[in-house]
C-alpha positions as CSV (number, residue, x, y, z in Angstrom):
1,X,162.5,142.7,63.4
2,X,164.9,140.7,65.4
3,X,163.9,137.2,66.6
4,X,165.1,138.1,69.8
5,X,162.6,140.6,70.5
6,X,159.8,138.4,69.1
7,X,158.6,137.8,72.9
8,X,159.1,140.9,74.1
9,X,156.7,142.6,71.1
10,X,154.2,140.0,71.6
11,X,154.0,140.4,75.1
12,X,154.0,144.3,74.7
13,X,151.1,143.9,72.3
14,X,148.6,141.5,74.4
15,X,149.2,143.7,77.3
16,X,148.5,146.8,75.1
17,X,145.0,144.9,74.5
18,X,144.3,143.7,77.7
19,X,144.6,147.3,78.6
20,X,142.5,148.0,76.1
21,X,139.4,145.5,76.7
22,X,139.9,146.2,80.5
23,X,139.1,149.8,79.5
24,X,136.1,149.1,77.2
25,X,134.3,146.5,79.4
26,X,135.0,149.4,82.1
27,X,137.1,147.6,84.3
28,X,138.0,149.9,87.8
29,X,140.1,149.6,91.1
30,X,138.0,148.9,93.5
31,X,135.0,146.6,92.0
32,X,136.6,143.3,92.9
33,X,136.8,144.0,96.7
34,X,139.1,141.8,98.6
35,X,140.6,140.3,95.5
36,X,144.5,140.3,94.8
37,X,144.1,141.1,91.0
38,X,141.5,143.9,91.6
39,X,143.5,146.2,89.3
40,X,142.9,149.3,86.7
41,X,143.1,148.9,83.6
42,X,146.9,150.4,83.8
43,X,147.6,147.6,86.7
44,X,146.4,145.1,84.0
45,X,148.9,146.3,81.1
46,X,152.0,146.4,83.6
47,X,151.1,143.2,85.3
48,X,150.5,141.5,82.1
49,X,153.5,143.0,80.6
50,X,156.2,142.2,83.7
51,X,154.5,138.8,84.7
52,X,152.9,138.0,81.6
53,X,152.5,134.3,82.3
54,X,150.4,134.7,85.4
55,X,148.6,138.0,84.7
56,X,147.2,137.2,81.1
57,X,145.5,133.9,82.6
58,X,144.2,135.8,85.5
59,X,143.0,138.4,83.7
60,X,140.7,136.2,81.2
61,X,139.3,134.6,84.6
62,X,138.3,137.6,86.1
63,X,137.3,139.0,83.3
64,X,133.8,137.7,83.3
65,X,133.6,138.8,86.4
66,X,134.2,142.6,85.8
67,X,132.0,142.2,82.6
68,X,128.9,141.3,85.5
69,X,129.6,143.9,87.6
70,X,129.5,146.6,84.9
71,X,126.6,145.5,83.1
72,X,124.5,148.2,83.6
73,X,126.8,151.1,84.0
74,X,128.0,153.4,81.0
75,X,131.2,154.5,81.6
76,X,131.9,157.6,79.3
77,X,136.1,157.9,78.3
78,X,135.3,161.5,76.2
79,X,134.8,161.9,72.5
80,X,138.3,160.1,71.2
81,X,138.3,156.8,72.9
């Protein structure tokens, strides 16, 4: 691997699992109402990946937040995720 990619694969790969946790803790449009970074988990993985240094930190602080709201609801994906 080239070192000049180094930050671009590293950034490619914590947005890919940002994406991912935002999708298992069942993170939706709409839940934070009001809130700039009320985001899909899609909106997430581009935001982190384009403006990594202000999406990553935003996400981890919200991310409690979504984790509270979803609590108590099962969100089923299908069979293979």
């Amino acid at each position: 691997m080239n070192p000049d990619y180094r930050g671009i694969w590293i950034a490619v790969v914590l947005a890919l699992l940002v994406r991912w946790d935002a999708r298992r803790i069942g993170v939706q449009k709409g839940r934070l109402e009001g809130s700039l970074f009320d985001l899909s988990p899609w909106g997430w993985f581009w935001g982190c990946l384009l403006l990594f240094p202000v999406f990553l930190p935003a996400y981890l602080l919200k991310r409690p937040e979504y984790k509270r709201l979803n609590e108590n609801v099962h969100i089923y994906h299908g069979p293979y995720d």
